[in-house]
MDAnalysis code that builds the backbone (N, CA, C; Angstrom):
import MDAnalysis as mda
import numpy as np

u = mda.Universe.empty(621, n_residues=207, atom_resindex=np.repeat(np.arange(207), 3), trajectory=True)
u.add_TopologyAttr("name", ["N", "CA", "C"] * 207)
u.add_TopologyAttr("resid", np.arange(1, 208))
u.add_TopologyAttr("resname", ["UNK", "UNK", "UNK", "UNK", "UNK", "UNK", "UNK", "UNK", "UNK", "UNK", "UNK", "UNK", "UNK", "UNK", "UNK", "UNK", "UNK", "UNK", "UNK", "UNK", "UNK", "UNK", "UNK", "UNK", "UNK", "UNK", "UNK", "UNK", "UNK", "UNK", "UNK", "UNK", "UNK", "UNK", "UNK", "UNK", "UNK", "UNK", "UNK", "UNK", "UNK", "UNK", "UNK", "UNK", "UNK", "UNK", "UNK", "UNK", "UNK", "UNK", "UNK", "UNK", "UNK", "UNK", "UNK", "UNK", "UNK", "UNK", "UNK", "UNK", "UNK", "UNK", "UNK", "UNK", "UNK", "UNK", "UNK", "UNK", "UNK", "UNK", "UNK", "UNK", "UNK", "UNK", "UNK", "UNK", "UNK", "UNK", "UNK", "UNK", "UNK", "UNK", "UNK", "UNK", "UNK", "UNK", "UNK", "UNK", "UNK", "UNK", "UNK", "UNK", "UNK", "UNK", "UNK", "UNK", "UNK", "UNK", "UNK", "UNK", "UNK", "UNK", "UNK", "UNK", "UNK", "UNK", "UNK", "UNK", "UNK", "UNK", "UNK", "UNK", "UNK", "UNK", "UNK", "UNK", "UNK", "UNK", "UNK", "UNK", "UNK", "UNK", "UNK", "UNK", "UNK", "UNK", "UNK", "UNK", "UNK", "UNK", "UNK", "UNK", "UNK", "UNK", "UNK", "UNK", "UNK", "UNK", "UNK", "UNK", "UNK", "UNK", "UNK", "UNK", "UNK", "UNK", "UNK", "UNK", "UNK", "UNK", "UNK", "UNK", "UNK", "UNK", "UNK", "UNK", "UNK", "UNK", "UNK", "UNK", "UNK", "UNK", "UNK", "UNK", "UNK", "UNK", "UNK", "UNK", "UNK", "UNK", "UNK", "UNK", "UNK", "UNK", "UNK", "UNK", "UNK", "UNK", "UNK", "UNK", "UNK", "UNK", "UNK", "UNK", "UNK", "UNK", "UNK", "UNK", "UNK", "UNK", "UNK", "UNK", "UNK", "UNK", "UNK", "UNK", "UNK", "UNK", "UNK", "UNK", "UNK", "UNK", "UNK", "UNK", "UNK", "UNK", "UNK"])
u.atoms.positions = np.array([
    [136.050, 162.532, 116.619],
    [134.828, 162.660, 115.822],
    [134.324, 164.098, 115.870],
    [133.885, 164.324, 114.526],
    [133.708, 165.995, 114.618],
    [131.967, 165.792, 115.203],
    [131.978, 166.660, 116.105],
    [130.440, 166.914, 116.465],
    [129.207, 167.682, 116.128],
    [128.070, 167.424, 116.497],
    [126.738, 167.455, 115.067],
    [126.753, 168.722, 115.817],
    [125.628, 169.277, 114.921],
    [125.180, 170.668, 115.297],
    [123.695, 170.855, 115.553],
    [123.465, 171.422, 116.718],
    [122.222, 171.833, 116.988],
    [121.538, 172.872, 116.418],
    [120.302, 172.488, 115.514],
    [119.766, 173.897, 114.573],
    [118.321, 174.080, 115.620],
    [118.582, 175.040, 115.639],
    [116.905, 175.396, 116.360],
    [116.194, 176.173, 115.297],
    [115.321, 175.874, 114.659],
    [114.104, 176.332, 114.161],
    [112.812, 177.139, 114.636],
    [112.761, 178.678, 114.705],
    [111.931, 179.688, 115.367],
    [110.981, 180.332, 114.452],
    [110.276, 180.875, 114.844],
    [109.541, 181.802, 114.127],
    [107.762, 181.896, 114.311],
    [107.294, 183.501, 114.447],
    [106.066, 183.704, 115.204],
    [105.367, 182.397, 114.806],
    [104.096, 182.221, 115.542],
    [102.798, 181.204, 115.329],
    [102.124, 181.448, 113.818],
    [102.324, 180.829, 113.265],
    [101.788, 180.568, 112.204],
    [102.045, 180.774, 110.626],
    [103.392, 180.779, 110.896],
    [104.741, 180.698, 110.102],
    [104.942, 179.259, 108.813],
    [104.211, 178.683, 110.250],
    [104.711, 176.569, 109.250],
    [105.544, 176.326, 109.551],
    [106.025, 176.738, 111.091],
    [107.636, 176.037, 111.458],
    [106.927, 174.133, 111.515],
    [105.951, 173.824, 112.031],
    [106.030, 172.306, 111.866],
    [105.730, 171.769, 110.239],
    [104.949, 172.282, 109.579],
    [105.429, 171.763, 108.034],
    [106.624, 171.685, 107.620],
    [107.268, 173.204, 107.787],
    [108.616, 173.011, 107.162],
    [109.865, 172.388, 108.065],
    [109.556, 171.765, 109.100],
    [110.369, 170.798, 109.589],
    [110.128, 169.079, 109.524],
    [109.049, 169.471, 109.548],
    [108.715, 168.043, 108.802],
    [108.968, 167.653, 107.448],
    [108.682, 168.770, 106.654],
    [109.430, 168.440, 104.941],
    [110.660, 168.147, 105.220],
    [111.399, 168.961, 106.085],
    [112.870, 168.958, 106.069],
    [113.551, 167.367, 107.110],
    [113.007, 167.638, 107.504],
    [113.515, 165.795, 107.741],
    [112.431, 165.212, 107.464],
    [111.906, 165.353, 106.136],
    [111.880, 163.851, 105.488],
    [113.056, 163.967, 104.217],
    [113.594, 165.349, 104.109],
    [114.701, 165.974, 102.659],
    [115.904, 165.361, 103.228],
    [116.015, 165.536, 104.786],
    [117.550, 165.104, 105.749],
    [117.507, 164.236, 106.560],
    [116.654, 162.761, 106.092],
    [116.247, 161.940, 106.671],
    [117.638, 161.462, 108.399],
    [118.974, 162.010, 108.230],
    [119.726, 161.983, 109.139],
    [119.717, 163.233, 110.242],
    [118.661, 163.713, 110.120],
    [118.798, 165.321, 111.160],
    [117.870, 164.162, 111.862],
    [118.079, 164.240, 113.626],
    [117.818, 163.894, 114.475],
    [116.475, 164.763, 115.421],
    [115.783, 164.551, 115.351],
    [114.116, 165.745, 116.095],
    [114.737, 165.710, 117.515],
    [114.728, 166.877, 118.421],
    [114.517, 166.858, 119.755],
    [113.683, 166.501, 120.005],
    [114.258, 165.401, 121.173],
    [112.665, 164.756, 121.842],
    [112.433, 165.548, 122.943],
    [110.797, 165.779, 122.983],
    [110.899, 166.221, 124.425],
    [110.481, 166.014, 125.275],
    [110.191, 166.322, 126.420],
    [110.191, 165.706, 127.940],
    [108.248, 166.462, 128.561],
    [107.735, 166.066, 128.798],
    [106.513, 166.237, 129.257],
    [106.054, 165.566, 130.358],
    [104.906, 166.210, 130.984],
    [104.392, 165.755, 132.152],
    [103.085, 165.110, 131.749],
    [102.318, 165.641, 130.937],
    [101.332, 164.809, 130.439],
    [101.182, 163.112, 130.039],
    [100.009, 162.980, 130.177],
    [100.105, 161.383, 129.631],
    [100.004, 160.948, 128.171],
    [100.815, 159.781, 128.216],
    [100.735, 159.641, 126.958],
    [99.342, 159.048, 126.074],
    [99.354, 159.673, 124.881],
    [97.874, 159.759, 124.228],
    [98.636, 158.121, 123.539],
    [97.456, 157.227, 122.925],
    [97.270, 156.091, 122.219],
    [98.435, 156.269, 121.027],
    [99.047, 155.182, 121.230],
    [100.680, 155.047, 120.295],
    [101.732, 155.402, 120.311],
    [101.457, 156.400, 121.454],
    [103.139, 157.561, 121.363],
    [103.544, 156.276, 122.581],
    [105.007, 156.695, 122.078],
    [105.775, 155.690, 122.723],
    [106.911, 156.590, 123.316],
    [107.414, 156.297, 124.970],
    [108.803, 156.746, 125.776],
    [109.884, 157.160, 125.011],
    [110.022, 158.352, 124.578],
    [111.638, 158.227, 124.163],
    [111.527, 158.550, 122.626],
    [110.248, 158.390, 122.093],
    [110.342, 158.639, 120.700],
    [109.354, 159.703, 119.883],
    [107.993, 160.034, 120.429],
    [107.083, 161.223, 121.219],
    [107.793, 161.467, 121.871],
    [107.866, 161.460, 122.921],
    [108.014, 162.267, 124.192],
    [108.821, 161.746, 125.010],
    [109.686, 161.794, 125.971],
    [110.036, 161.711, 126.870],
    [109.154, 161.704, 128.318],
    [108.285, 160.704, 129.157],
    [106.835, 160.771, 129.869],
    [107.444, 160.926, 131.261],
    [107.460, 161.982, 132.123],
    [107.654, 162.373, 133.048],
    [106.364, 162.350, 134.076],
    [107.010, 161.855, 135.246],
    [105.901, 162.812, 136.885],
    [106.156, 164.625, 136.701],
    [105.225, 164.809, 137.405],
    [105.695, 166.440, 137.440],
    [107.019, 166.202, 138.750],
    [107.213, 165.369, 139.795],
    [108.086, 165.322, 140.504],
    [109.896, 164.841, 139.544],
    [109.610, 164.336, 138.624],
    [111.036, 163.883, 137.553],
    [111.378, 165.401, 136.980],
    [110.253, 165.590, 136.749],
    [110.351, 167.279, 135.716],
    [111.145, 168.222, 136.622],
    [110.424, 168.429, 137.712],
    [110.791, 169.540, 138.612],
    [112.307, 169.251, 139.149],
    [112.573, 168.090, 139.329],
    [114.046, 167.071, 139.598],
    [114.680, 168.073, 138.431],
    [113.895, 168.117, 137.154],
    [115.015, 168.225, 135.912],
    [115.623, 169.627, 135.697],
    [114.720, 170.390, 136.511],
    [114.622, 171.794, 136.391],
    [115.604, 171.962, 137.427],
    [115.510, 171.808, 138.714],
    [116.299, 171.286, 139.820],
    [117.906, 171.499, 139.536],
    [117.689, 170.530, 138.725],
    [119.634, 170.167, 138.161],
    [120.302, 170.653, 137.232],
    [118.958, 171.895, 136.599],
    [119.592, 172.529, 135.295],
    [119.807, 171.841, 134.534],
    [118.580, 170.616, 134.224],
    [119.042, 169.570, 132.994],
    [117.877, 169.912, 131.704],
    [117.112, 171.257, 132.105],
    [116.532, 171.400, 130.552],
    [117.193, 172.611, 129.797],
    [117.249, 172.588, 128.478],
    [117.367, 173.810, 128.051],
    [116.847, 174.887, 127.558],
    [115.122, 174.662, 128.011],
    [114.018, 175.419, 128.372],
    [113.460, 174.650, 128.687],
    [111.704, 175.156, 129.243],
    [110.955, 174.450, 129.493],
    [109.837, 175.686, 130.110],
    [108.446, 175.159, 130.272],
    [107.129, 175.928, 129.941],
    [106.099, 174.860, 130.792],
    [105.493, 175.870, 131.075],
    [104.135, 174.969, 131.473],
    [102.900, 175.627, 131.040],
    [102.179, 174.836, 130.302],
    [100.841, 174.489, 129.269],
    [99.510, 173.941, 129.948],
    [98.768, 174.470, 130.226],
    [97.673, 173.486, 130.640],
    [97.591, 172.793, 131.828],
    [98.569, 173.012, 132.864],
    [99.055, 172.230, 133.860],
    [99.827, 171.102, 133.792],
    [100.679, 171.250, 132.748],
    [101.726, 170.155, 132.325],
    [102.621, 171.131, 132.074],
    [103.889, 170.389, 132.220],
    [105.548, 170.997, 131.600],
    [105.739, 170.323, 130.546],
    [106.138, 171.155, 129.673],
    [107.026, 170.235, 128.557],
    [108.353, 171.156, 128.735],
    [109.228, 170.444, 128.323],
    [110.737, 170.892, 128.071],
    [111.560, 169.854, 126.736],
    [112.705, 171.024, 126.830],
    [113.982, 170.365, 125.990],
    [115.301, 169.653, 126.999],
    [115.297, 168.240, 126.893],
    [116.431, 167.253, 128.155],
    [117.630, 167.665, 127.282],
    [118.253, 169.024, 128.285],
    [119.828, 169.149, 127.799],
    [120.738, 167.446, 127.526],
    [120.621, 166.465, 128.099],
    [121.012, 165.285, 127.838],
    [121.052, 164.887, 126.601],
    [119.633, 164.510, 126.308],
    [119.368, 164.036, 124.877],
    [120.061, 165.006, 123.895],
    [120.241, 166.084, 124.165],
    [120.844, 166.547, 122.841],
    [122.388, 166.928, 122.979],
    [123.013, 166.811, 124.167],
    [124.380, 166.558, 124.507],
    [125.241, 165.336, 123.532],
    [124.197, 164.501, 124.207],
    [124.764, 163.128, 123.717],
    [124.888, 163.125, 122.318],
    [123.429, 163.156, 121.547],
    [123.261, 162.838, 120.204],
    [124.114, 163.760, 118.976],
    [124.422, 165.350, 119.567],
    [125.416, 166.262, 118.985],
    [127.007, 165.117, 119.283],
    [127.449, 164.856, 120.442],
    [128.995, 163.857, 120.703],
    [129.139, 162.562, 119.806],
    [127.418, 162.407, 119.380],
    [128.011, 160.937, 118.456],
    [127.884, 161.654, 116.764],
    [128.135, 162.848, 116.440],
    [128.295, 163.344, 115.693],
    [127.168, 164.016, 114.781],
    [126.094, 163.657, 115.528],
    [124.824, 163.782, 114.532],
    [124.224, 165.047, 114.769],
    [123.177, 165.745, 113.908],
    [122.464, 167.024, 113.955],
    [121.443, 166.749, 114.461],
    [120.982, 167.927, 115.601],
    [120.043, 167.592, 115.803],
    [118.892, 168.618, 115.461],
    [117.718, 168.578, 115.041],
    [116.606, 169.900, 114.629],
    [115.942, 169.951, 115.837],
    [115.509, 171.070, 116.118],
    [114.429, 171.715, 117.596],
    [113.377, 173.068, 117.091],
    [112.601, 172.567, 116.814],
    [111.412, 173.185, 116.714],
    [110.814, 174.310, 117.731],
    [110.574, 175.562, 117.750],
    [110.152, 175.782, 119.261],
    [109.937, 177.411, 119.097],
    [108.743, 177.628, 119.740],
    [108.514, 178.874, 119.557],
    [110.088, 179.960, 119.784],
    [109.023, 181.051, 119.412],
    [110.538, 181.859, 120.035],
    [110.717, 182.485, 121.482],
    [110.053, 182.104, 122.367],
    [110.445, 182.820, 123.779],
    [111.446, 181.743, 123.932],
    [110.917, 179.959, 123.777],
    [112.001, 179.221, 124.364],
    [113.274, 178.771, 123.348],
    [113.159, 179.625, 122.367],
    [114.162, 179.631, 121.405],
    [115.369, 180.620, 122.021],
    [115.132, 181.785, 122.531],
    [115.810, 182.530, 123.049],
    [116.752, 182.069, 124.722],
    [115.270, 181.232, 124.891],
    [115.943, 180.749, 126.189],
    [117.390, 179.473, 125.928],
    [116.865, 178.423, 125.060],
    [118.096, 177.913, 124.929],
    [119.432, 178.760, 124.081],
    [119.280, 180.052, 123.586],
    [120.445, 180.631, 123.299],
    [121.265, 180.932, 124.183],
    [120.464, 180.911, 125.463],
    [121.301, 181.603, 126.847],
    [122.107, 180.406, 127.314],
    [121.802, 179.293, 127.527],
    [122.128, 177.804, 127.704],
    [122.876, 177.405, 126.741],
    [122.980, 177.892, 125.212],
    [123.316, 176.830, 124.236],
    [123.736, 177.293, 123.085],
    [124.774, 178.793, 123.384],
    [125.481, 179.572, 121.960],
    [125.614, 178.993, 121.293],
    [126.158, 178.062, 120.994],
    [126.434, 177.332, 120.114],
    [126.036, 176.925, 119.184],
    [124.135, 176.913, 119.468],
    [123.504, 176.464, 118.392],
    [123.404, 177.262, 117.111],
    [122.925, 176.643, 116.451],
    [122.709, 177.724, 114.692],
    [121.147, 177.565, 114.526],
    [120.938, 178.946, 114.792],
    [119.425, 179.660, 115.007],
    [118.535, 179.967, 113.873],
    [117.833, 179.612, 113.734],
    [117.400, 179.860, 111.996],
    [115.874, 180.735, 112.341],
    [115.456, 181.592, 112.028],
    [113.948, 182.264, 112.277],
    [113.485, 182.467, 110.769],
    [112.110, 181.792, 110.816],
    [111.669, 181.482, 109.993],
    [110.371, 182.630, 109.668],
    [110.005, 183.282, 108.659],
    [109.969, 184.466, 108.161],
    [108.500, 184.040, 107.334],
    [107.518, 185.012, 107.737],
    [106.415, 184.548, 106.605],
    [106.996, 185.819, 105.604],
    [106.259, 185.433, 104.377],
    [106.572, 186.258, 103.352],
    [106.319, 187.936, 103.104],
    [104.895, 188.355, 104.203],
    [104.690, 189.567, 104.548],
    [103.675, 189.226, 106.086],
    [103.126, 190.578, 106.849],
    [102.273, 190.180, 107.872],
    [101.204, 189.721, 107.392],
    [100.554, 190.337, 105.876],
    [99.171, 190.096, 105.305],
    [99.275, 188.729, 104.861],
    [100.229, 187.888, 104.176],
    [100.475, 186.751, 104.584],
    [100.460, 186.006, 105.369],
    [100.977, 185.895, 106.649],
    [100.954, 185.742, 107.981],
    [99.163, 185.592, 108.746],
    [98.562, 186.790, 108.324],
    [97.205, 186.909, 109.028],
    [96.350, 186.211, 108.148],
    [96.405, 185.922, 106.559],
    [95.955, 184.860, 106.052],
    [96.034, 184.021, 106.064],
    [97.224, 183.156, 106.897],
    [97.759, 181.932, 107.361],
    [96.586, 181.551, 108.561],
    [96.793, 182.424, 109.403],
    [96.204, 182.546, 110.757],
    [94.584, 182.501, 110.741],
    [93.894, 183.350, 109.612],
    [92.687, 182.933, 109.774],
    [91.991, 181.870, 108.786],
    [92.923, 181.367, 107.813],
    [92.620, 180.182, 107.146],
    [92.827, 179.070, 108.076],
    [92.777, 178.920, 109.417],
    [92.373, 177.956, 110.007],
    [90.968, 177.863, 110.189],
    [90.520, 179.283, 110.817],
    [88.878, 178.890, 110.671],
    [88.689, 178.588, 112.295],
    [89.682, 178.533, 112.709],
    [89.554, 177.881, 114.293],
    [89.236, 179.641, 114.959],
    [89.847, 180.622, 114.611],
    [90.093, 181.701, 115.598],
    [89.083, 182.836, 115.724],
    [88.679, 183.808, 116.653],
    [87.720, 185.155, 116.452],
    [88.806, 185.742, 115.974],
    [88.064, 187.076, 115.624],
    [88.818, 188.467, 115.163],
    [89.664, 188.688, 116.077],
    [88.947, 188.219, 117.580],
    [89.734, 189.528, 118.568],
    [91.312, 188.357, 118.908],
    [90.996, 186.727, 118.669],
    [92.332, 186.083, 119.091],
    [93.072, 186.227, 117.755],
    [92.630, 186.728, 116.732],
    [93.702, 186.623, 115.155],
    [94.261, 187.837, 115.510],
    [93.347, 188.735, 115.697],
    [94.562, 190.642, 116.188],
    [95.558, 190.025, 117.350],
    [95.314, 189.773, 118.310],
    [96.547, 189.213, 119.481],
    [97.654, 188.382, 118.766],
    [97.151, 187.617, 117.676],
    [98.191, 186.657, 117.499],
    [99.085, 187.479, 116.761],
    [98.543, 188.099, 115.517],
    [99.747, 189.294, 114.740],
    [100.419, 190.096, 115.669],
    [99.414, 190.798, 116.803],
    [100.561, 191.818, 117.250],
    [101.425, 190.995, 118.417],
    [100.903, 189.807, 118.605],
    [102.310, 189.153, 118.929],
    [103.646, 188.466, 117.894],
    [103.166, 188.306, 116.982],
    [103.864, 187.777, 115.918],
    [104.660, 189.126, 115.580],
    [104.289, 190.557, 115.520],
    [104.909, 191.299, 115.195],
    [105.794, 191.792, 116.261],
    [105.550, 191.731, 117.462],
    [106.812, 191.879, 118.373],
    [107.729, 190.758, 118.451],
    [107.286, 188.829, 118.368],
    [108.307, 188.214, 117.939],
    [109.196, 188.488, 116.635],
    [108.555, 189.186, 115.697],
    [109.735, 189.482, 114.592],
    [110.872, 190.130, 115.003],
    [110.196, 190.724, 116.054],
    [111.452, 192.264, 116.491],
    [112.945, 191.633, 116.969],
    [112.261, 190.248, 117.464],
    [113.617, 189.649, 118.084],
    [114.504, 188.562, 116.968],
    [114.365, 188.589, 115.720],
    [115.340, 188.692, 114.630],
    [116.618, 188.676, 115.212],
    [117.041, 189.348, 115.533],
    [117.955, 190.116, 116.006],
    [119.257, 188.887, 116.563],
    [118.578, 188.391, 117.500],
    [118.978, 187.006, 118.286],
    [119.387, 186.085, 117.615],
    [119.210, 186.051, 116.344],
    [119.123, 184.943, 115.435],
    [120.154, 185.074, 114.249],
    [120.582, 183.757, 114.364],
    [121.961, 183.713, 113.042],
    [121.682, 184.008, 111.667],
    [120.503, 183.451, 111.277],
    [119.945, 183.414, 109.960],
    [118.481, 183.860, 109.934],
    [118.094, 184.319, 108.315],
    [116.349, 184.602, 108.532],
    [116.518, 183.676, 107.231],
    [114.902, 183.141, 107.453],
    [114.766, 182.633, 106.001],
    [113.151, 182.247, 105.929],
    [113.236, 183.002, 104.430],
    [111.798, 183.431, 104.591],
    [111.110, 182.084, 104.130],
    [109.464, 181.961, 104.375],
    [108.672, 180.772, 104.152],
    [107.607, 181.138, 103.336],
    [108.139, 181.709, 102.080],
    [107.054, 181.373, 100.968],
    [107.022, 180.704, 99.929],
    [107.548, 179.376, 99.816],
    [107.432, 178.144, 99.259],
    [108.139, 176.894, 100.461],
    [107.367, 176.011, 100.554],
    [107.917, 175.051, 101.423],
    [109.447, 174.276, 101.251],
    [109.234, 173.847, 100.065],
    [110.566, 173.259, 99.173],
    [111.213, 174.189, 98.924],
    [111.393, 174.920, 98.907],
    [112.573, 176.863, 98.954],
    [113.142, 177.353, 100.213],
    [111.986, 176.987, 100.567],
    [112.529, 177.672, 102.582],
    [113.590, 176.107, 103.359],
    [112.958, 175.007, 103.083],
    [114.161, 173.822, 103.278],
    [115.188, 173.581, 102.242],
    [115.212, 173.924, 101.485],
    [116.766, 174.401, 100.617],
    [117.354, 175.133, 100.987],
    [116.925, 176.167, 101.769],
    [117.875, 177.342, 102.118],
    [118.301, 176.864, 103.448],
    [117.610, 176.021, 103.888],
    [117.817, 175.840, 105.591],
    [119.156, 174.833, 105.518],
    [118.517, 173.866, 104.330],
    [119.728, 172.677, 103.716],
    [121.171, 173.317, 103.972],
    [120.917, 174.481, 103.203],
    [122.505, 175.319, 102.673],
    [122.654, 175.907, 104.038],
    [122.461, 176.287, 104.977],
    [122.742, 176.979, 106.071],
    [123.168, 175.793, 107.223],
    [122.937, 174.757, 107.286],
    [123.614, 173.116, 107.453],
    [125.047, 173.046, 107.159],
    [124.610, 173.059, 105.850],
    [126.233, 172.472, 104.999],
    [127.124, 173.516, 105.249],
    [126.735, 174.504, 105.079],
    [127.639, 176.127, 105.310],
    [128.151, 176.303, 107.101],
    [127.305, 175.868, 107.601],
    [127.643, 175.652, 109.029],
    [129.331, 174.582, 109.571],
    [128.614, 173.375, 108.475],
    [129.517, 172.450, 109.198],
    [131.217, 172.723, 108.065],
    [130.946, 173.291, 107.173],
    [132.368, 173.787, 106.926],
    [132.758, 174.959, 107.110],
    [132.831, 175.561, 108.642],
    [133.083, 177.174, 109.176],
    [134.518, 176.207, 109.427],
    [135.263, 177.232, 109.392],
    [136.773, 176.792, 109.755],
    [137.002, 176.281, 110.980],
    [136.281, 177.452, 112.339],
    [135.992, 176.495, 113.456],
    [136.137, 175.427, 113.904],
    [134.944, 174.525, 112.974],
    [134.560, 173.071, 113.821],
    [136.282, 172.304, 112.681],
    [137.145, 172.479, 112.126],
    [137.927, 172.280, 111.382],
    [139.128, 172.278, 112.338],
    [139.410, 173.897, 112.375],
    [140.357, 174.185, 113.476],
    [140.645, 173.231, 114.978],
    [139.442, 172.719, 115.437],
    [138.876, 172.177, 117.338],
    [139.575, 171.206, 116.390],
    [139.082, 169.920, 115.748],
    [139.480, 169.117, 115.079],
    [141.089, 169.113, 115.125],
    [141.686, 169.745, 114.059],
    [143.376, 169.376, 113.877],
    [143.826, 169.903, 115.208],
    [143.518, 170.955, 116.331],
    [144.486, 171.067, 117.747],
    [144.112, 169.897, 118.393],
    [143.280, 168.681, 118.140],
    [143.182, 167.481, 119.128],
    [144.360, 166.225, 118.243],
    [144.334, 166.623, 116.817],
    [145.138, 165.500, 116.233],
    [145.947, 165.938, 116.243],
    [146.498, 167.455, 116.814],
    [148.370, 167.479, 116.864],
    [148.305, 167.599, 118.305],
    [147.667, 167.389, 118.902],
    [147.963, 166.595, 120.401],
    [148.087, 165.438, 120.540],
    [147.651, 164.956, 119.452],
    [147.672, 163.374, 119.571],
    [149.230, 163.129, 119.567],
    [149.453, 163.564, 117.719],
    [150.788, 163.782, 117.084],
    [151.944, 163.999, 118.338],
    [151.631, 165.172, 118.950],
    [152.751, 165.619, 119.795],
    [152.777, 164.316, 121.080],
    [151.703, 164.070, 121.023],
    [152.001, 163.152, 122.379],
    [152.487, 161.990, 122.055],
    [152.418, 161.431, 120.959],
    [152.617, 160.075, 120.287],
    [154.395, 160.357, 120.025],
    [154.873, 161.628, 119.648],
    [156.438, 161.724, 119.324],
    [157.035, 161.659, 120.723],
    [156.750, 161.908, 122.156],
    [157.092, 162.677, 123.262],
    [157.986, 161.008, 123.813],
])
């Protein structure tokens, strides 16, 4: 069975990486969400395994322990992480999986997880970007300046990343992400791994 591919989805705060992953699997209703693993409790409805993964901080620290995340952060006095497991498995039964995630721990699972196909998601300019940021209405002046000139040193790290694709239409930016999917899974590569296991088969079946 040919195996799925892990897309990680990056890009500074306030980009729309969760809109445009949410449009996009509801467009690829078969791309699989990383679940992830937290220490916090669970809020009214979220359910084990499908939110979140509901950890002790003693399971977490176990997980860290064994080198079983492929990042992970602590927020508020909680950990959240990504369970290298869950997405081991669900890539072996052939399926894709999407991971959402800023970009420090985007970088971190590159170190853990070449393999994946990195997508950084691009506002259309910074003045864009800072109109994003203060059309929440939530922020001061002085936390909207921190957030750009952090957003502008996360751009810098581009670099790290397989693909850019910019986000100035929602339905445009998951078309392009679509095509960077499909373009992925026919690299000669995952083709090549494929036929050296069926002429092992071949060869072993003549022997």
């Amino acid at each position: 069975m040919k195996k799925g591919l892990l897309i990680v989805l990056s890009g500074p705060s306030g980009v729309g990486k969760g809109t445009v992953c949410s449009v996009l699997r509801h467009k690829m209703p078969e791309l699989v969400y990383s679940v992830s693993a937290t220490t916090r409790q669970p809020r009214q409805g979220e359910m084990d395994g499908i939110n979140y993964f509901f950890k002790s901080k003693e399971q977490f620290q176990d997980m860290i322990a064994r080198d079983a995340l492929l990042e992970y952060a602590e927020y508020v006095g909680n950990y959240y992480g990504t369970p290298r497991d869950f997405v081991d498995k669900t890539i072996a039964e052939g399926k894709d999986v999407i991971l959402e995630i800023e970009v420090q721990g985007a970088l971190k699972v590159k170190d853990k997880f070449p393999e994946g196909v990195f997508v950084f998601l691009l506002p259309p300019s910074l003045d864009e970007l800072k109109q994003r940021i203060t059309g929440r209405g939530t922020e001061t002046t002085s936390v909207i300046d921190h957030r750009m000139s952090v957003a502008v040193d996360e751009m810098g790290l581009i670099r790290h990343y397989d693909y850019a694709v910019v986000n100035d239409e929602i339905d445009a930016a998951c078309h392009r992400i679509q095509s960077i999917v499909t373009a992925e899974h026919c690299r000669r590569e995952r083709f090549l791994a494929g036929y050296a296991e069926l002429q092992a088969v071949i060869e072993k079946a003549k022997a």
